[in-house]
LUMLUM-307173 format. One line per field, with one value per residue (C-alpha): residue in one letter; x, y, z. Coordinates in nm, 2 decimals, padded with zeros to 4 digits. Layout:
! residues N
residuo	(A:...) .
X	(X:...) .
Y	(Y:...) .
Z	(Z:...) .
END
This chain:
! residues 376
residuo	(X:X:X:X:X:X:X:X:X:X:X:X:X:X:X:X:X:X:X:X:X:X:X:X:X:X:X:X:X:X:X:X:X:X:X:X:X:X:X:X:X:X:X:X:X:X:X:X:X:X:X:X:X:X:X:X:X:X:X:X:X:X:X:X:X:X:X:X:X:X:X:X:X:X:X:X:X:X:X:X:X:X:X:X:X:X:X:X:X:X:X:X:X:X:X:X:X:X:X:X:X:X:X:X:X:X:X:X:X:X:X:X:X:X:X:X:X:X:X:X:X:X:X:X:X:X:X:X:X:X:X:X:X:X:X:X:X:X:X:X:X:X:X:X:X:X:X:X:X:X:X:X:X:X:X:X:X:X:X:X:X:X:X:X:X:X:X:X:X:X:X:X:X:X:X:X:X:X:X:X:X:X:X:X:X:X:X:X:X:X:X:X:X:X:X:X:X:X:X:X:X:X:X:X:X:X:X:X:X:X:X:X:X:X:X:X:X:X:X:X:X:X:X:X:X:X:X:X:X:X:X:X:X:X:X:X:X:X:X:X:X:X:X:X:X:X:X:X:X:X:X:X:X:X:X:X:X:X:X:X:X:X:X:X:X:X:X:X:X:X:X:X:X:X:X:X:X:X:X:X:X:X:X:X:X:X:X:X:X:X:X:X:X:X:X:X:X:X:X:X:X:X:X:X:X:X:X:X:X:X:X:X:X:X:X:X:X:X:X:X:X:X:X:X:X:X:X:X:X:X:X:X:X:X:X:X:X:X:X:X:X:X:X:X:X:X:X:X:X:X:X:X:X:X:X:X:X:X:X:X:X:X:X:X:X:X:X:X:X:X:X:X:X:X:X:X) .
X	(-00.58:-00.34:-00.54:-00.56:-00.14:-00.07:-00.29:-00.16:00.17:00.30:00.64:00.68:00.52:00.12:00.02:-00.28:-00.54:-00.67:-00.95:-01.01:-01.29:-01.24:-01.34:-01.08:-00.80:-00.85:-00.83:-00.55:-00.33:-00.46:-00.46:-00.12:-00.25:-00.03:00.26:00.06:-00.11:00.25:00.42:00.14:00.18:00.54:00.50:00.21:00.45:00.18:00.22:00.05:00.11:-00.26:-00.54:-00.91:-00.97:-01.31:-01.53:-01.54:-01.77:-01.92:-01.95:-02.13:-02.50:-02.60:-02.72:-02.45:-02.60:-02.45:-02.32:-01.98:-01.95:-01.94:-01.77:-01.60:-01.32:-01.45:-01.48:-01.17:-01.32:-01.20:-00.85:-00.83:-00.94:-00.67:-00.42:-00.47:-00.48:-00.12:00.01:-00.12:00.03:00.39:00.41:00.33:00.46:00.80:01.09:01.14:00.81:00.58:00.24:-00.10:-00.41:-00.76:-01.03:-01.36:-01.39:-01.37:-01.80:-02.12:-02.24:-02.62:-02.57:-02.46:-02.63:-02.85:-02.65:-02.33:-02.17:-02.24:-02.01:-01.78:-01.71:-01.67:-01.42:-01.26:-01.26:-01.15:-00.87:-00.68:-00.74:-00.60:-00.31:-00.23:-00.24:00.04:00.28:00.26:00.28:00.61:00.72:00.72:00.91:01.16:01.21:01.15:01.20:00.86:00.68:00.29:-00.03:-00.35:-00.54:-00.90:-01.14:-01.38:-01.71:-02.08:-02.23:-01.88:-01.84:-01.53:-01.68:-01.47:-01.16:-01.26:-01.33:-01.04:-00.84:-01.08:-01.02:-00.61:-00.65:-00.91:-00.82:-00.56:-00.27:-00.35:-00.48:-00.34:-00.04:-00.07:-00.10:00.20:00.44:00.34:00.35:00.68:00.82:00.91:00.83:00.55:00.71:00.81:00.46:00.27:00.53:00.45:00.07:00.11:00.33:00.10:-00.24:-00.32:-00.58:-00.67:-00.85:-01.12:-01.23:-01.58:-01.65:-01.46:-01.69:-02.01:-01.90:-01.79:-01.46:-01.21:-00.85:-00.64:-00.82:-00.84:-00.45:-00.40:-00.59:-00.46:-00.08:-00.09:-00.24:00.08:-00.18:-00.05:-00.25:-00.16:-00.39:-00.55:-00.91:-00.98:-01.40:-01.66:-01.96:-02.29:-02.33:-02.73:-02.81:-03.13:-03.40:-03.66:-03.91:-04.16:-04.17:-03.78:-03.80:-04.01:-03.80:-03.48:-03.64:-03.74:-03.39:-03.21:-03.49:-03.27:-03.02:-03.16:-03.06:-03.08:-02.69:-02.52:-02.53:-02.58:-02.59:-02.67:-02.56:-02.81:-02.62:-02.82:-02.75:-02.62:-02.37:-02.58:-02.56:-02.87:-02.76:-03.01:-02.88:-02.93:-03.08:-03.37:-03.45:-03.39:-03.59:-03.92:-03.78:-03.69:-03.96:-03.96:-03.61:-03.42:-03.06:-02.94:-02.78:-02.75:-02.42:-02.48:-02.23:-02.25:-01.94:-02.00:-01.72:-01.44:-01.41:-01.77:-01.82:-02.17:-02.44:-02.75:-02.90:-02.63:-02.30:-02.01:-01.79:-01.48:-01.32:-01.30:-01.03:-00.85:-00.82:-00.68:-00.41:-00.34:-00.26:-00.08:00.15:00.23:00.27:00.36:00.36:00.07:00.28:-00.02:-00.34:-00.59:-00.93:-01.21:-01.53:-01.70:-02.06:-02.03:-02.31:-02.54:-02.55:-02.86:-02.88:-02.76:-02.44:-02.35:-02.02:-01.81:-01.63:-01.27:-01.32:-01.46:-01.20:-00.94:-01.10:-01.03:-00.69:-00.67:-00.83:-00.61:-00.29:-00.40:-00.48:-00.17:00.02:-00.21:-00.14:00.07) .
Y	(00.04:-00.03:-00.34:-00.43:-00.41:-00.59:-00.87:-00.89:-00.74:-00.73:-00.71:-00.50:-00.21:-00.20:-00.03:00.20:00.30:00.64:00.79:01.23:01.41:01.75:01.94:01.66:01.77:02.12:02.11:01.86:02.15:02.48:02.37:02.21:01.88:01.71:01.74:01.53:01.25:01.20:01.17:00.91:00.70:00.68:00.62:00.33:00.14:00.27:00.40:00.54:00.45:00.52:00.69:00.71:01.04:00.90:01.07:01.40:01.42:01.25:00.89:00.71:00.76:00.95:00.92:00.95:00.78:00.97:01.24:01.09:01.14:01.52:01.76:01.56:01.57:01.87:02.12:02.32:02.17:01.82:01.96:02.15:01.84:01.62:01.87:01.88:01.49:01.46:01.75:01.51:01.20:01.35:01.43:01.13:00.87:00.67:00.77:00.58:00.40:00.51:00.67:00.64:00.78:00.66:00.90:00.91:00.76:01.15:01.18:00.97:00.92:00.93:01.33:01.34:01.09:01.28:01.61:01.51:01.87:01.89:01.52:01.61:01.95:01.76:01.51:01.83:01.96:01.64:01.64:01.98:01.92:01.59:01.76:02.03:01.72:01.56:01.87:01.94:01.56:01.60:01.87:01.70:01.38:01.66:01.84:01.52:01.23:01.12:00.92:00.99:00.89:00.95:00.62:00.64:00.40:00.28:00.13:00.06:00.39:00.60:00.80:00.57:00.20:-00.07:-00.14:-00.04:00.31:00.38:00.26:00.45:00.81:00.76:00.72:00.98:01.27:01.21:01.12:01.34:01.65:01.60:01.58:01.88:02.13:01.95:01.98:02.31:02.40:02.22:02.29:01.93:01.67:01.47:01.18:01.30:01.42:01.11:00.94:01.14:01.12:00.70:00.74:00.96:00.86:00.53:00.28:00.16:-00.18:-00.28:-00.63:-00.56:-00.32:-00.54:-00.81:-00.62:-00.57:-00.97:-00.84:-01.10:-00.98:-01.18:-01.00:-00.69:-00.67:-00.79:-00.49:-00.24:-00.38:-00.34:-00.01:00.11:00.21:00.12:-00.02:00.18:00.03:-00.27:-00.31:-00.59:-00.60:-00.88:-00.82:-00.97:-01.22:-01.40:-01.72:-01.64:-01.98:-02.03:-02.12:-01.83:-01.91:-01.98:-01.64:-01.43:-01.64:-01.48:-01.11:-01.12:-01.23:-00.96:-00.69:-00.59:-00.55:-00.24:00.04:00.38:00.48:00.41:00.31:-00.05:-00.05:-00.40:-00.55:-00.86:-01.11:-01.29:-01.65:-01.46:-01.24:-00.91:-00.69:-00.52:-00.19:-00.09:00.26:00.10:-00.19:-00.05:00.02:-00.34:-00.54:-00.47:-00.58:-00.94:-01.17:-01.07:-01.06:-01.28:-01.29:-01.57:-01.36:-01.02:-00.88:-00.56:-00.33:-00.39:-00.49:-00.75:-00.92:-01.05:-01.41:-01.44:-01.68:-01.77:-01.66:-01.84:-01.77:-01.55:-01.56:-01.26:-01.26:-01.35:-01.61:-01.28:-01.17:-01.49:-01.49:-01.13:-01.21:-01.49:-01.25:-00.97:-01.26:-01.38:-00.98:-00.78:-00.40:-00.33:-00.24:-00.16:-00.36:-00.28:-00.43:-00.19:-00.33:-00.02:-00.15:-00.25:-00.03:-00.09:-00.48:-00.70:-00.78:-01.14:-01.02:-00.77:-00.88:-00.70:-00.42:-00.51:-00.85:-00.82:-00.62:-00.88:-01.16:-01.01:-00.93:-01.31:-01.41:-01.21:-01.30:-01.69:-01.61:-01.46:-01.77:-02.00:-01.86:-02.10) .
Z	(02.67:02.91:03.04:02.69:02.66:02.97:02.86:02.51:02.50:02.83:02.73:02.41:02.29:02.21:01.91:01.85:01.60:01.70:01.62:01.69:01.61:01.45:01.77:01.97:01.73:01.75:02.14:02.11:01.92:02.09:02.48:02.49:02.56:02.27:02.51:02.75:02.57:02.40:02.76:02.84:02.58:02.70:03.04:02.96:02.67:02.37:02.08:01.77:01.43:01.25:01.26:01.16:00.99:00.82:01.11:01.09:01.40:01.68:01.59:01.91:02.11:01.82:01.45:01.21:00.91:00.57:00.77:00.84:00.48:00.56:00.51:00.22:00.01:-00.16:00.11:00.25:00.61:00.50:00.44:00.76:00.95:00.79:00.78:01.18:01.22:01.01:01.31:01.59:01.41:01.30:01.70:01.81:01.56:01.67:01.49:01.14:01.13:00.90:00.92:00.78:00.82:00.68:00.50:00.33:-00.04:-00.13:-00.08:-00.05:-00.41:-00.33:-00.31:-00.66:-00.85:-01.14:-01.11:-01.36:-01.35:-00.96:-00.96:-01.15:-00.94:-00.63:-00.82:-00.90:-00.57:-00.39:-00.62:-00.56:-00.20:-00.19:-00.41:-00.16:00.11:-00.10:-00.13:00.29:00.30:00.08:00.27:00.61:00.47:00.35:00.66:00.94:00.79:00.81:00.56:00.59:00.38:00.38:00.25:00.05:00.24:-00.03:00.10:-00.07:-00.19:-00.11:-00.42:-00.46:-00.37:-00.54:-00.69:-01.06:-00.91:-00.74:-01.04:-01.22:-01.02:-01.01:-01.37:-01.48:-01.18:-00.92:-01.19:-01.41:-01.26:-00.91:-01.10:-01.30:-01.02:-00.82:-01.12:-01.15:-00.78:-00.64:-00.94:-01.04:-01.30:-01.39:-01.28:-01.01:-00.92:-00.97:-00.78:-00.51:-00.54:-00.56:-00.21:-00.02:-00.12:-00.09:-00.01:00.30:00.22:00.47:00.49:00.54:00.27:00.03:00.06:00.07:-00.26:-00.36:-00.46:-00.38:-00.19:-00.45:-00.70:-00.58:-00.52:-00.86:-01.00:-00.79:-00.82:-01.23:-01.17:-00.95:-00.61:-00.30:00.06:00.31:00.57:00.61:00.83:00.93:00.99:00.92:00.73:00.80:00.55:00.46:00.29:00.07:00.08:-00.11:00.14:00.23:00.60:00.65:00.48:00.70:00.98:00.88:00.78:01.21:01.24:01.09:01.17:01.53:01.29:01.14:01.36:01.36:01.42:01.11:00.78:00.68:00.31:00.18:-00.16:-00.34:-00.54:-00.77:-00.90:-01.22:-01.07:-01.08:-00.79:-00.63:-00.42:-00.10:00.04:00.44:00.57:00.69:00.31:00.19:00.45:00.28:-00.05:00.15:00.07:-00.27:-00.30:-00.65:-00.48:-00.36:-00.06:00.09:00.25:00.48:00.58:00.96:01.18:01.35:01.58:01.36:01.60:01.48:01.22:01.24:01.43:01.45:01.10:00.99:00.88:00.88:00.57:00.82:00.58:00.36:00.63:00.63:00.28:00.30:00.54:00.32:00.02:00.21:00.36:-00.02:-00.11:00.14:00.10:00.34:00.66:00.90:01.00:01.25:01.40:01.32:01.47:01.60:01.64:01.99:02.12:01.86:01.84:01.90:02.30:02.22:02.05:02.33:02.55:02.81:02.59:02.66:02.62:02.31:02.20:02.36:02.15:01.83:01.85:02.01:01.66:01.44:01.63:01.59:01.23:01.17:01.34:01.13:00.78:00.51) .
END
């Protein structure tokens, strides 16, 4: 980080995105190391402003697959963790800016699909927690000053996975249950409540899972701006984006392609788009190859990050344009007050793709400042 700050901001202070695991937060609050990593973010000119709560636990030289879905929304676990992470940030966060920090789209929707009561009990769940989230969230604006939210990350097979479901679960649970037990609890009124609930749950709107899903950013922020819900936090991430032929052999070309693709680390969940408009859902990549040859779309989106200054890459494209077109719309309607890169693949890439780490990472924020510069 500091190498990264002297390159890039050598004369103002560098902003980060961090990411704790629950075990880091735990030993960040009971052995007194707060104190510390807050004095050296002083000393070295950085300073936090967001954080990735999504990952619950380890998230590198391991498989994570649906487990960074867990525990979710509807477990006290997910509470705990979150409650910690908004300790760490209210310590850290410069005074009068404002604070966010990213979660899971409540759960992983595989777990529940054909068990309706089980879904509706984790909707249920999710809701009361992220209830009790507002109030202390409330209750620290109250007492410090400090505006904090904790932003819904919606992404392919997250129990919340597009715009019509988030709108959909503000409308149907947050707003009206969420609702219910704050009026009740903090003794105010509904009004009042949902107010609250719309200013300290939020969205956070990554790029990448966005256009895995061929939802558009103007469109999206239309939707989500009728329906009163706020971004919090914008990701900017690059989907890996295919071109479907109709030749057999260019076709088993591009399945080799995209084979090193298929890793074992995370999930890569890939949407099919036929020339129709219908949408054909594959849980990870490694599920969807076989379907390839035989496949109707006219192209498939996975959910892997690939480097954001990327455009094309030999057979491939990343959905980058996607990110363009989202700066674009948060420059004509701003709101959004916090962006940051989120390509986390690094280790995972094909051999070809790999580049020195720093770098990398220097490259994209390069990209996104030019972008930025570059916008109408």
């Amino acid at each position: 980080l500091p190498s990264l700050k002297q390159k890039l901001s050598p004369e103002a202070p560098f902003g980060i995105g961090l990411r704790l695991s629950d075990v880091a937060s735990r030993e960040l609050l009971d052995q007194g190391s707060l104190g510390d990593l807050k004095a050296w973010l002083a000393a070295e000119d950085l300073y936090v402003f967001t954080m990735n709560g999504f990952p619950y636990g380890g998230f590198h030289h391991q498989r994570v697959k649906d487990k960074v879905y867990a525990p979710d929304w509807s477990t006290p676990e997910r509470l705990d963790y979150t409650q910690r992470l908004v300790s760490i940030l209210s310590a850290l966060l410069p005074s009068g800016m404002e604070g966010g920090i990213s979660t899971v789209p409540l759960s992983y929707k595989p777990w529940w699909q054909g068990n309706d009561s089980k879904r509706e009990s984790v909707f249920a769940s999710s809701t009361h927690h992220l209830a009790q989230m507002t109030a202390e969230l409330v209750a620290l604006q109250n007492s410090k000053g400090q505006r904090l939210h904790i932003d819904l990350e919606p992404e392919p097979d997250g129990l919340l996975e597009n715009a019509a479901e988030v709108i959909d679960y503000f409308e149907s649970w947050l707003l009206p249950v969420g609702g219910a037990w704050l009026t009740k609890t903090l003794g105010i009124s509904p009004a009042k409540a949902e107010q609250q609930l719309r200013d300290h749950i939020q969205v956070c709107y990554d790029t990448c899972h966005f256009a895995v899903e061929y939802e558009q950013p103007q469109q999206v922020f239309e939707q989500f701006r009728t329906a009163g819900i706020k971004i919090g936090k914008g990701q900017l991430s690059a989907a890996l984006r295919i071109d479907m032929p109709t030749d057999t052999n260019k076709r088993q070309w591009l399945k080799a392609q995209l084979e090193p693709f298929a890793e074992s680390t995370y999930l890569h969940q890939v949407i099919a788009q036929d020339s129709e408009g219908g949408l054909q859902h594959y849980s990870d990549l490694q599920e969807a190859l076989p379907h390839f040859a035989s496949s109707q779309a006219k192209e498939w989106r996975t959910h892997f990050h690939v480097p954001i200054f990327i455009e094309q890459y030999q057979a491939f494209h990343s959905t980058q344009p996607d990110i363009t077109a989202f700066l674009q719309v948060l420059k004509d309607n701003p709101g959004c007050r916090h962006l940051e890169i989120e390509t986390y693949t690094w280790d995972v890439l094909p051999t070809e793709m790999k580049l020195d780490m720093s770098m990398s990472i220097q490259r994209e924020y390069e990209w996104v400042i030019k972008s930025l510069k570059g916008l109408r």
